[in-house]
C-alpha positions, 0 to 999 in steps of 0.5 A: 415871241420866241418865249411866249410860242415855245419855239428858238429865236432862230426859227421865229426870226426865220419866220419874221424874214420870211425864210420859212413857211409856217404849218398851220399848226405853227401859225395857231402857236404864233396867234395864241402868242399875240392874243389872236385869233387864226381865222382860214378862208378859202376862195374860189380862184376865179371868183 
């Protein structure tokens, strides 16, 4: 993963336990990396 975003095996591991949260920007990296789609929907909050 960290090869196919371009980013350091520390910050992708970071990510994977849930130590950091990602910008959407990173998150548009780590998609193209899984051959993804990033898909952001909002919601009413009381809907």
């Amino acid at each position: 993963m960290a090869e196919r975003t371009g980013l350091r095996q520390p910050a992708v591991a970071r990510f994977e336990a849930g130590g950091t949260m990602p910008t959407i920007p990173m998150l548009e990296r780590l998609a193209e990396a899984l051959e993804m789609r990033l898909s952001v929907q909002w919601y009413e909050a009381n809907a």
